[in-house]
C-alpha positions, 0 to 999 in steps of 0.5 A: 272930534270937533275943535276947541272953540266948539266945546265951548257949547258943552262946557258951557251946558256942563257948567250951568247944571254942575253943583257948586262946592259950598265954601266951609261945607265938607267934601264927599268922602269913602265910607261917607254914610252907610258903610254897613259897618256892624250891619248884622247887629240890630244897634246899627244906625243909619248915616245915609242923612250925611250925604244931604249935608256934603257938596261935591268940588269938581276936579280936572280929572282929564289932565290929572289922567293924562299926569302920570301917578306914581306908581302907575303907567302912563295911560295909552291916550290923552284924555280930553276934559270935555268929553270926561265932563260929558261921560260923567253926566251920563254915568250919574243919569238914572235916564240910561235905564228902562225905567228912569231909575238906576244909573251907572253910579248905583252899582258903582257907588263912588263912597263905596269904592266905585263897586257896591259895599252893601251887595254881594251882588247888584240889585238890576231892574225891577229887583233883578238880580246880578250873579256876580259881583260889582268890579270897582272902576279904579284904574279901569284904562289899564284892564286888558279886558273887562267883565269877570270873565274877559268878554269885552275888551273895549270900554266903549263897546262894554257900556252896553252889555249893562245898559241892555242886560234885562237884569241891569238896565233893561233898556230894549235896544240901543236905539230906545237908549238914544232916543231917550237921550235925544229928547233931552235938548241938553244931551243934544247940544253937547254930543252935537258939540263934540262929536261931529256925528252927533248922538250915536251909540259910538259916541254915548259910548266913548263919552261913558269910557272917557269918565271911567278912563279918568278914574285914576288912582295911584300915590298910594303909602306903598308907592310912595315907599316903593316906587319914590326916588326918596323913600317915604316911609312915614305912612309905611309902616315896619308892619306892612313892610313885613307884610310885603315880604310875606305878600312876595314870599307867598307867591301872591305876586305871581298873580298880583305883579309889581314891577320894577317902574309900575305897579298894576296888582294884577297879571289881566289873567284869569284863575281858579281860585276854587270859588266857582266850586264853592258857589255851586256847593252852596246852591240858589238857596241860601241858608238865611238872608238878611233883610235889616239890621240885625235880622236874618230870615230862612228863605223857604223858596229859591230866590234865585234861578237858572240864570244864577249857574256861572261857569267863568270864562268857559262861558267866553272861551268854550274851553272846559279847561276854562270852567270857573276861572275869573279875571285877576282883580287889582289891588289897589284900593282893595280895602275900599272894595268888600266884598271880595271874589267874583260872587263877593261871597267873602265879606273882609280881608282878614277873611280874604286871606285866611281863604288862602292860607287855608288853600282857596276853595279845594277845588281839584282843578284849581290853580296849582299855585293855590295851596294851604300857606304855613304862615303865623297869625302875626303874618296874616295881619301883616300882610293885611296891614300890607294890603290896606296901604295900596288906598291911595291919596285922592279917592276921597277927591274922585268921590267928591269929584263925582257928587258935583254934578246935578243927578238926572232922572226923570223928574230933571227938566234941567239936564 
C-alpha cells in the first residue's frame, strides 16, 4: 500500500467525479422509490421519478467501519478511506460487466437493502437468470464464509465468482475485466496511486472488499435495549421485548445467536430448513409469473433449465448429508431484506415465521430443530415486531452514502 502523501492523487480523482449533496435537497433513503408494496394489485403507481429528485451526501464510511457499533464486534482490520472511496466507484460501475451494463449495485440496490426487493432472484446478462437469491451486503466483514453455500471465504477472491458468471456479468476472463478498466485513464491513476503494483485482479479485488467491508451497520433499538449500559427502551417496545422471549424460548437463537457483548444474528453455519425440498417440489415451471402491476401470466414453456437444479452446499462439500443445507443469514436489518430464503420463494415476515411455526418445509432430512411451534397468533406478531427492531440507525445514511458518486458506464468520459 503506497503512503499517505501519494493517495492524494486518488482523493483528488475521487473527488472531482463525486455528486455533491444539494443544501435543502432530501437524502436517499430505504424504501426510496419502487418498493413494490401492493405490486400484485393493478392501483400500483410507480415512484421510481423520486430517485431524480434526491442527492447523495458522502460519509467516512472507512473510520465509521473502523468505530465499533453497538452491538457488533470490532472489524478484524482497519479499513483505509481511500481504497473504501475507490471500491465504491467500482461497485456502482456497469463497466465491470461484459456489456456496459449492470454493476454490482443492480443486484445489490442500496434503497433495497443492499440485496433486490423487486426479484426472488437476479436478472444477469442478457436476461439471464440467477438461481438463488441476492444475500444483502450489511455486516459482510463479519461472514466466515460467503456465497448460499459457503464456497468462498475471501471477499477479494469472491468478487469474481459475479463478475465471470455467464448468468451475472458475463465478463470472459479476468483479463478482459482489466483491460477495460485500464483503458479509463482515471481507474489507471487511482489503482496506480494506492497500489504499488498498479491494476491487477488482486487489487480491483481488495478495492470492491474494501466498500463491502465498510457497509457496517448495528445501533439498532434492540441493541441500544439489549446491549447499552443505560437501557434505551424508548424505541423498544414491551411487545417486542415479549417477541424476544419468544425468539429465545423457540430455539430461533441456537441458529441466530446473541451473545453476551455482541450480536451477529447468525452461527455462519449451514441448515436444512426444508426449502430445498420445497424448490424441487415446485419444479422450473412456475404456475403463473407476473409481468406488471397486477397481471399474472400462465407460462406454457419452461422458463428455466437444468442450470436451475440446487443441491446447497453438497455442491461445496461432496457430502450428501450436505444436500439442500444453506448458509445462516443475519438478522440484522432483515426487515429491509424480502424476500426471504435462499430462492426468496418467501415474500414477508409475517409469512417467514409462519413457515416455522408450521415446521419449515417438511423435509425428512431437515435440521431436527425445525419443528411445528405451539405459539399464539399474538406471539408471532411479537416475534415479528421483535425482528423489525434489528433495523439499525444509519441505513438510511449508507444509502445516501452510496448515491454520491457519479455512475460509470459506457457513455461516462468522466470517470
Amino acid at each position: 500500500m503506497k503512503k499517505p502523501r501519494d493517495l492524494l492523487f486518488l482523493g483528488l480523482a475521487i473527488a472531482l467525479h463525486s455528486a455533491p449533496y444539494a443544501h435543502g435537497q432530501a437524502a436517499h433513503r430505504v424504501g426510496l422509490a419502487d418498493n413494490r408494496e401492493g405490486y400484485e394489485s393493478t392501483q400500483y403507481k410507480t415512484q421510481s421519478e423520486a430517485v431524480l429528485e434526491q442527492s447523495g451526501q458522502r460519509l467516512p464510511l472507512a473510520e465509521q467501519a473502523n468505530d465499533p457499533q453497538l452491538g457488533l464486534p470490532r472489524i478484524a482490520k482497519a479499513l483505509h478511506s481511500e481504497e473504501v472511496d475507490l471500491g465504491r466507484q467500482l461497485f456502482f460501475d456497469r463497466r465491470l460487466s461484459a456489456n456496459a451494463n449492470l454493476s454490482c449495485a443492480m443486484c445489490h440496490v442500496p434503497e433495497q437493502g443492499f440485496t433486490q426487493n423487486e426479484l426472488a432472484t437476479p436478472v444477469g446478462d442478457e436476461g439471464r437468470g440467477g438461481r438463488r437469491n441476492a444475500p444483502s451486503l450489511y455486516n459482510l466483514a463479519f461472514q466466515p464464509s460467503l456465497f448460499w453455500d459457503g464456497r468462498e471465504h475471501s471477499l477479494e477472491a469472491q468478487v469474481w465468482s459475479p463478475l465471470l458468471a455467464r448468468n451475472e456479468m458475463a465478463n470472459p476472463s479476468k483479463e478482459a475485466v482489466l483491460e477495460r478498466l485500464t483503458s479509463i485513464p482515471a481507474y489507471e491513476s487511482a489503482f496506480a496511486a494506492h497500489y504499488d503494483q498498479g491494476l491487477t485482479a488482486q487489487t480491483l479485488g481488495l478495492a470492491l472488499a474494501a466498500y463491502q467491508r465498510a457497509l457496517i451497520s448495528g445501533n439498532s433499538p434492540f441493541d441500544r435495549w439489549y446491549f447499552a449500559s443505560s437501557k434505551n427502551t424508548g424505541d423498544f417496545s414491551s411487545q417486542a421485548a415479549r417477541g424476544f422471549d419468544v425468539f429465545k424460548n423457540q430455539g430461533c437463537q441456537s441458529c441466530h445467536t446473541v451473545g453476551g457483548e455482541y450480536a451477529l444474528f447468525t452461527d455462519g453455519d449451514f441448515h436444512n430448513t426444508g426449502t430445498g425440498l420445497l424448490r424441487e417440489e415446485r419444479g422450473i415451471m412456475p404456475k403463473q409469473v407476473q409481468v406488471a402491476p397486477g397481471v399474472f401470466v400462465i407460462p406454457r414453456v419452461d422458463v428455466e433449465t437444468e442450470t436451475f437444479i440446487d443441491e446447497g452446499r453438497q455442491e461445496v462439500t461432496g457430502r450428501s448429508e450436505d444436500r439442500w443445507r444453506y448458509r445462516t443469514p443475519s438478522l440484522r436489518n432483515v426487515a429491509l431484506t424480502a424476500p426471504y430464503m435462499h430462492d426468496g420463494s418467501i415474500r414477508s415476515l409475517e409469512d417467514v415465521v409462519t413457515f416455522y411455526v408450521q415446521g419449515g418445509g417438511h423435509d425428512p432430512h431437515q435440521d431436527q430443530r425445525i419443528r411445528p411451534l405451539d405459539i399464539t397468533a399474538e406471539e408471532q406478531e411479537a416475534l415479528v415486531e421483535f425482528l423489525r427492531t434489528l433495523t439499525a440507525s444509519n441505513v438510511d445514511a449508507l444509502v445516501a452514502d452510496a448515491r454520491s458518486i457519479e455512475i460509470g458506464d459506457r457513455d461516462n468520459t468522466a470517470y
